[in-house]
N, C-alpha and C positions, 0 to 999 in steps of 0.2 A: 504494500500500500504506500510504502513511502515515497519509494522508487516513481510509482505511479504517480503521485502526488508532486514529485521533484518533475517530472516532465513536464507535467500540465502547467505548473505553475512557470518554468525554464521557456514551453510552447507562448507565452504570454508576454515575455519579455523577449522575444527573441522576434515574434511578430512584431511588436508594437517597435522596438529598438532598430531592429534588421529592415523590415519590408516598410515599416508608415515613416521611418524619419533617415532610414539610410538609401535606401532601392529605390523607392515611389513616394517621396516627400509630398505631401497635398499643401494646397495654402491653405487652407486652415491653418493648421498646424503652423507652417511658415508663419501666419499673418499672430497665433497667440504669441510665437517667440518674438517677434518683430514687436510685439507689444511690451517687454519687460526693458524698464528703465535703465539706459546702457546699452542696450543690445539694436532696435531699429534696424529697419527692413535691410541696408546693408551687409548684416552680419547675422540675420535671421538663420540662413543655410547653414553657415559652419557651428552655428552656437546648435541646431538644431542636430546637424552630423556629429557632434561632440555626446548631445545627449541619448541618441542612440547607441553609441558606440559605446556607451557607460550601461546603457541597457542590453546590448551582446553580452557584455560582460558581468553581469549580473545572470542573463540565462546558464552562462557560462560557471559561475558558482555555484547556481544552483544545482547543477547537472551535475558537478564534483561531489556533494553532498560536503564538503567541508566548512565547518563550523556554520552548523545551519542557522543558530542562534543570531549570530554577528550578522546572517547571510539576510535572514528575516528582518532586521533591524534597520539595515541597511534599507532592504526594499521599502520598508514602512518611510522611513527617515525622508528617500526620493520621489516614493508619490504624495508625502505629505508637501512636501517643496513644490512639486512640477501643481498638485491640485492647488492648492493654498496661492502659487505665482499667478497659474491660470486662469481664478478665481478673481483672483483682487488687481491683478491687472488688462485683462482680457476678457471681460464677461459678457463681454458681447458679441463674441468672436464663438465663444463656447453656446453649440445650439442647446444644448440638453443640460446645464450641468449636475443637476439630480442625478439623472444616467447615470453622468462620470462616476461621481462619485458612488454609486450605488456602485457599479461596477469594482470600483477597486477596492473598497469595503469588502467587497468578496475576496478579489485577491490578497487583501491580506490577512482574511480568516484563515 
């Protein structure tokens, strides 16, 4: 079950990191980054490519199964950051944010 449970949750970061912010970036996406003070539509992409690639690397923990506690904390730590940024600086950019957050609420059950 763990195993299972390390995929599914590895499957989540890997999609959202890998395919929505490294492979096939949408503007959404682009336009919430471009939203956080300092960053603007300029620098939108690599700050975007930056936070995917922390989310490979995350699936990529996850999959090791090493120190799952830290590994857990972590994840909680960056969607608290990525929702909370999204939230207060882009809410108008976010169609759903109930969803969002409903959604990650899960993943970090």
């Amino acid at each position: 079950m763990r195993a299972l449970a390390r995929l599914a949750i590895a499957a989540v970061w890997l999609y959202q990191g890998g395919w929505c912010k490294l492979v096939a970036p949408n503007e959404r996406h682009l336009q919430v980054v471009a939203d956080v003070p300092g960053v603007g539509p300029a620098n939108a992409r690599k700050v975007l490519a930056m936070v995917g690639t922390v989310e490979v690397g995350l699936a990529a923990w996850v999959l090791s199964g090493r120190a799952p506690r830290t590994a857990a904390a972590a994840q909680t730590a960056l969607l608290g950051a990525m929702n909370g940024g999204g939230l207060l600086f882009s809410h108008g950019t976010i169609p759903e944010p109930a969803n969002m957050l409903t959604q990650n609420l899960a993943l970090v059950a």
